[in-house]
C-alpha positions as CSV (number, residue, x, y, z in Angstrom):
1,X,0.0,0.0,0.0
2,X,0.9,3.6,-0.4
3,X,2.8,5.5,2.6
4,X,0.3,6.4,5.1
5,X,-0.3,10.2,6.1
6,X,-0.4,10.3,9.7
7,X,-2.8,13.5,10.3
8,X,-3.8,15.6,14.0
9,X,-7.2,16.8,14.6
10,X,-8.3,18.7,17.3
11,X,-12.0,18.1,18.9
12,X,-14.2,19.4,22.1
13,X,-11.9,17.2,25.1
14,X,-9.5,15.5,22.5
15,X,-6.8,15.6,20.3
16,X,-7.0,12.8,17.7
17,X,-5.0,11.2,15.2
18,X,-5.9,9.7,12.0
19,X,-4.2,7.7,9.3
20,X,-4.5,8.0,5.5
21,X,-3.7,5.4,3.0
22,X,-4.0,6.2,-0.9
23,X,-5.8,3.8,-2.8
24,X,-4.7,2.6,-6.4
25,X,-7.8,2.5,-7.7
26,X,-10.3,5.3,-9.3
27,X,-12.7,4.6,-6.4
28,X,-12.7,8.3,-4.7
29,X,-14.8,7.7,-2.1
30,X,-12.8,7.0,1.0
31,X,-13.3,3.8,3.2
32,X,-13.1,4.7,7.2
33,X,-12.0,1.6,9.4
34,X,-12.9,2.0,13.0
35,X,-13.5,0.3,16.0
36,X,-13.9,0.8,19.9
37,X,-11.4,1.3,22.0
38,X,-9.4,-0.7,19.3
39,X,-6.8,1.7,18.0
40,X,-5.7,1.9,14.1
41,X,-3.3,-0.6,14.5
42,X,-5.8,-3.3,14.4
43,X,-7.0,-2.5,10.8
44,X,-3.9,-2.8,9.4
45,X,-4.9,-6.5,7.6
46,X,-7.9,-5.7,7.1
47,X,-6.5,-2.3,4.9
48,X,-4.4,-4.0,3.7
49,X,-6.9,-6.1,1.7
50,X,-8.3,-2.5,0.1
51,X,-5.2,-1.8,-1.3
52,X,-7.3,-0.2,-4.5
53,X,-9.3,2.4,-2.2
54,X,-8.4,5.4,0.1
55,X,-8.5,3.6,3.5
56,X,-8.7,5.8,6.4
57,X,-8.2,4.8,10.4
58,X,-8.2,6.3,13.2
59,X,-7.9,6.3,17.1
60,X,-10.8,6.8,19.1
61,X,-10.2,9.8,21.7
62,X,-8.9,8.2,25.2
63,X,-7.1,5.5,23.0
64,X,-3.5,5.4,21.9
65,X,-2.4,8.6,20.1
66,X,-5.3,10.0,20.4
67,X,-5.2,11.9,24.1
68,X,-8.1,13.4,26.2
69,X,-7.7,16.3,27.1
70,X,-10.8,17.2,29.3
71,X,-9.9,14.9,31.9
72,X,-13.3,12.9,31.8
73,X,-13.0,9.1,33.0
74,X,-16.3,8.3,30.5
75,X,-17.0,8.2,27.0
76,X,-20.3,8.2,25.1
77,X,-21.0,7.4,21.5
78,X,-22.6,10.7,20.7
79,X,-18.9,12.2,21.6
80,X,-17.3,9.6,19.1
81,X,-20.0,10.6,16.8
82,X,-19.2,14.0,16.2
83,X,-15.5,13.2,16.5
84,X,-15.9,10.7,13.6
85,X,-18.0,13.8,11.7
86,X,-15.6,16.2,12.0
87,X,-12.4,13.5,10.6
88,X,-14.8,13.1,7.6
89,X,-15.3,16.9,7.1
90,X,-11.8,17.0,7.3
91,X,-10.8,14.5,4.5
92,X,-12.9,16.8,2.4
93,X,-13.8,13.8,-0.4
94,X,-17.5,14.1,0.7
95,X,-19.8,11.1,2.1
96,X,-17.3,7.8,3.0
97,X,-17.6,3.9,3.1
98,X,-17.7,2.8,6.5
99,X,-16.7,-0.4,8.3
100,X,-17.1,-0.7,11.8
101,X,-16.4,-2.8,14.7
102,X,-17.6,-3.7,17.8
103,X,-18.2,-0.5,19.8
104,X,-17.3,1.1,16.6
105,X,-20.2,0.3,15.1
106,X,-22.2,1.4,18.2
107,X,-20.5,5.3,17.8
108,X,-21.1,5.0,13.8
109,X,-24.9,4.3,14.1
110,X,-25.3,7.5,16.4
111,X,-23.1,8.9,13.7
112,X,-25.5,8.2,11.0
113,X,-28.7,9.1,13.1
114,X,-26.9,12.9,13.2
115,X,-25.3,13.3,10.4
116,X,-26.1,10.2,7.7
117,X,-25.5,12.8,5.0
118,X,-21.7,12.4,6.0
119,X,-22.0,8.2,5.0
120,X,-23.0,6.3,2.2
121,X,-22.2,2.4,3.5
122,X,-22.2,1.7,6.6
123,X,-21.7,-1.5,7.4
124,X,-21.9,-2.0,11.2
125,X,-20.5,-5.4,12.7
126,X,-21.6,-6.8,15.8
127,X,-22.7,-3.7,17.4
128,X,-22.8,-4.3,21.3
129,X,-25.2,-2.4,22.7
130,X,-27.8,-4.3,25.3
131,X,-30.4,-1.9,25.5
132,X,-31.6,-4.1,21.9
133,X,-31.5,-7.3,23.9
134,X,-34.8,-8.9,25.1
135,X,-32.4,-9.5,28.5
136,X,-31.3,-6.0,28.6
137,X,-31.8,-5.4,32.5
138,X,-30.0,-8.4,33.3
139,X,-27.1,-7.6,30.2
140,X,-27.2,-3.7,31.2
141,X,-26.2,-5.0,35.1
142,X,-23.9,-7.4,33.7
143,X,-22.1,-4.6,31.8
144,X,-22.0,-2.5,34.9
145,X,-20.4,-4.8,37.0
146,X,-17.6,-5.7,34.9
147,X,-17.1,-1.5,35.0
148,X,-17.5,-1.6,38.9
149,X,-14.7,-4.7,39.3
150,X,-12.6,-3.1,37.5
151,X,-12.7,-0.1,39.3
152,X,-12.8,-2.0,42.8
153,X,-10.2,-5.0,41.9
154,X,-8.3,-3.6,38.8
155,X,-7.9,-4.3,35.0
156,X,-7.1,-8.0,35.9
157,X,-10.7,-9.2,37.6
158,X,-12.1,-6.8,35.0
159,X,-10.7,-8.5,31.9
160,X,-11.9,-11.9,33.6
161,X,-15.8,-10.7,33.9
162,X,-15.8,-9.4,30.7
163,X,-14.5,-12.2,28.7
164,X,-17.2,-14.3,30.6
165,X,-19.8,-11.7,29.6
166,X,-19.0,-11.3,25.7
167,X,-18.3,-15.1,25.2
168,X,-21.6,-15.9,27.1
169,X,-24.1,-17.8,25.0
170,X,-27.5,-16.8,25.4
171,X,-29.8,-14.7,27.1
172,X,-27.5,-13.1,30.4
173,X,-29.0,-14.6,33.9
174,X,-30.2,-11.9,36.1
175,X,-27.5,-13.8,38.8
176,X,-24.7,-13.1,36.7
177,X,-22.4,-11.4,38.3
178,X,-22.3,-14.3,41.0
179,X,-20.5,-16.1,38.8
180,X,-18.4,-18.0,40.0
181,X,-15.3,-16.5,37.7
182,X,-12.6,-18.0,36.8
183,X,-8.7,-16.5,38.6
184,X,-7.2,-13.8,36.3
185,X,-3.9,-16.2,36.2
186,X,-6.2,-18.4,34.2
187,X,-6.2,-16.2,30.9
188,X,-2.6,-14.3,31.9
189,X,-3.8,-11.3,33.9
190,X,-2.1,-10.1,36.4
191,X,-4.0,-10.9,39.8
192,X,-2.5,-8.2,41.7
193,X,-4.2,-4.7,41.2
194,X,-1.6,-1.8,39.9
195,X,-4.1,1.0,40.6
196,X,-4.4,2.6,37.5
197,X,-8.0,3.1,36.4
198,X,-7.2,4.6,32.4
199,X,-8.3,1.4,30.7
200,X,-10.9,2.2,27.7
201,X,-12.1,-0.3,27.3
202,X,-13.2,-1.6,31.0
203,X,-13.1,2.5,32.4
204,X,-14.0,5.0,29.6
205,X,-16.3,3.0,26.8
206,X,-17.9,0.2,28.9
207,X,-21.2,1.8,30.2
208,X,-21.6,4.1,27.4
209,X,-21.2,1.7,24.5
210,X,-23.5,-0.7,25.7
211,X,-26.2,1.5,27.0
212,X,-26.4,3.3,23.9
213,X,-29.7,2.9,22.3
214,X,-29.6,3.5,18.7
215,X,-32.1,6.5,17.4
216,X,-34.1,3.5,14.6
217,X,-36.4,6.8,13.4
218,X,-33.6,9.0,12.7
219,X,-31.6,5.4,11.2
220,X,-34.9,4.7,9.1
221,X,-35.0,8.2,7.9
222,X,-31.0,8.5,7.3
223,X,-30.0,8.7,3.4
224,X,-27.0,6.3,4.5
225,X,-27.1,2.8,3.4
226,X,-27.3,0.7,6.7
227,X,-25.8,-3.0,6.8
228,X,-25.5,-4.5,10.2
229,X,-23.7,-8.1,10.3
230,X,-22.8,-10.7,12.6
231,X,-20.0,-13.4,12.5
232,X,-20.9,-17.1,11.8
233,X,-19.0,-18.4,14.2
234,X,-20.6,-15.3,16.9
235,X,-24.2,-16.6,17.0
236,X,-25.6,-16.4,20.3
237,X,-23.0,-14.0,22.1
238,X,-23.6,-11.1,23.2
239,X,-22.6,-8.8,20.3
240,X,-24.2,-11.3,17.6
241,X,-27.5,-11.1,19.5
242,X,-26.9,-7.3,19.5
243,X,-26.7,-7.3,15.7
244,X,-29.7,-9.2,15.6
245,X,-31.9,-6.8,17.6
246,X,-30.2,-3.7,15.8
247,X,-31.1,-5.0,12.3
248,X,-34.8,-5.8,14.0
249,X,-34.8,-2.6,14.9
250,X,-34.0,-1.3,10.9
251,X,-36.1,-3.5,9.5
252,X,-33.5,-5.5,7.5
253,X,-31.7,-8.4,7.5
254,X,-28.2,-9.5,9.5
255,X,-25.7,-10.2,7.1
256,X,-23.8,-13.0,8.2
257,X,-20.1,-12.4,7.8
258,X,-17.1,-15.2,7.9
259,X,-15.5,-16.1,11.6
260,X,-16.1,-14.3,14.7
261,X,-16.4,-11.2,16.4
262,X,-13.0,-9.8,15.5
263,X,-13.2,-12.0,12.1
264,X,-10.9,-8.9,10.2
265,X,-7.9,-9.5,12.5
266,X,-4.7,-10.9,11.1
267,X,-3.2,-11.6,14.3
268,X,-3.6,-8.0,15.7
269,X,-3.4,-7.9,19.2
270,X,-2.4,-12.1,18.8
271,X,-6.5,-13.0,17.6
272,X,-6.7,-14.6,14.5
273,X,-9.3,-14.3,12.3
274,X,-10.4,-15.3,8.6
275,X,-9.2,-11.6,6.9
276,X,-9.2,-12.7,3.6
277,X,-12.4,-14.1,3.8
278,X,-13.6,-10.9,5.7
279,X,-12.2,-8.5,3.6
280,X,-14.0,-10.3,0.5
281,X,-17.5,-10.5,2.4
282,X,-16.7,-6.4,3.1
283,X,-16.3,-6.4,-0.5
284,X,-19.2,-7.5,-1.9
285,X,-21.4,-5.6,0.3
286,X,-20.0,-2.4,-0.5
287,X,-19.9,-3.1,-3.9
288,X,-23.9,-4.0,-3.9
289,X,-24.1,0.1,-2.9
């Protein structure tokens, strides 16, 4: 791929950074990668399969290059939102291509219920937010108590409950956070507690992410094409049943992509997914817009 062009942007709270990659191709819409709280870095597979378009990532504010600088220990999608609007107003190339992940998706479907004259794909993959789950009261407390270990124990006993939560099958018990839970030792965390509390993924985008009801009117009523999509080898976790009641919630179908919740990953952050067979499901759909 062509070099990428590392750009700063500043925002209300943040400075962030973005990366640009030049396509090959005559495509001259861009494509925008993003995720939550993954950084950049884990699109770099997946961008690499787009070789022939404009790929754009970026880091979300709180996350890796990209600092906070209003001091606020919470994140909420409608503050991604506008962040996201004001990197696409800044690429200048008009409406983009999107593709996002996880609580990426959840920040780029309040994106598109503000400004969906700023996207012209969306596709939104396993969007995690419980307030679409039939279970939410039980999911919602689920999600607050992985925030509240981590802040009591640390990101060790943190990590722990939320890999039981997002790799739970089925409706969440309203017991749930009895467990019992397996040690932190058991997955390599640490067990002791360091007491740093900056994690943004158990501290700043927990609660917010998944208590985020998407806006369905303002969605409907959106001129962006909206594709939400689910991992075959997801069904029945938490973020695949997500999907489902999101794409209820449209009106329209889950498209069912190859592997599992991080299905794009090339060994990012050592998780292996099925990129090429990702990158070719992405494909298609965008090219059916």
């Amino acid at each position: 791929m062509a070099e990428t062009d590392t750009r700063t942007l500043d925002a209300a709270g943040a400075t962030l950074r973005y990366d640009v990659r030049p396509g090959t191709g005559t495509d001259g819409r861009p494509l925008l990668l993003i995720g939550s709280p993954m950084d950049a870095s884990g699109f770099t597979t997946l961008a690499s399969h787009f070789a022939d378009r404009t790929v754009v990532t970026y880091d979300p504010r709180g996350v890796s290059r990209s600092e906070r600088t209003d001091g606020a220990p919470e994140n909420l999608p409608e503050e991604h939102a506008d962040d996201l609007a004001r990197l696409i107003e800044a690429l200048g190339s008009g409406p983009v291509d999107v593709f996002a992940s996880s609580g990426g998706a959840v920040n780029a479907l309040a994106l598109v219920a503000r400004r969906g004259d700023l996207v012209h794909t969306l596709v939104a993959h396993e969007p995690p937010t419980a307030r679409v789950l039939p279970d939410r009261e039980a999911a919602l407390a689920a999600c607050a108590d992985v925030h509240a270990t981590y802040l009591r124990d640390g990101w060790g006993a943190g990590m722990v409950r939320f890999i039981a939560l997002t790799s739970h099958q089925g409706p969440v018990p309203a017991d749930w956070s009895e467990g019992p839970f397996p040690a932190p030792e058991t997955f390599g965390f640490p067990a002791e507690d360091d007491g740093s509390r900056g994690d943004p993924l158990l501290g700043q985008n927990m609660r917010g992410c998944t208590s985020y009801l998407p806006d369905f009117t303002a969605l409907r009523a959106a001129p962006t094409r909206i594709v939400v999509a689910a991992g075959k080898e997801s069904e029945g976790t938490f973020a695949a049943r997500a999907a489902v009641g999101v794409a209820e919630g449209l009106g329209t179908p889950v498209a069912v992509f190859p592997s599992h919740h991080g299905g794009f990953l090339g060994g990012e952050f050592g998780q292996q997914g099925a990129p090429a067979e990702f990158a070719e499901a992405l494909r298609s759909v965008l090219t059916e817009g």
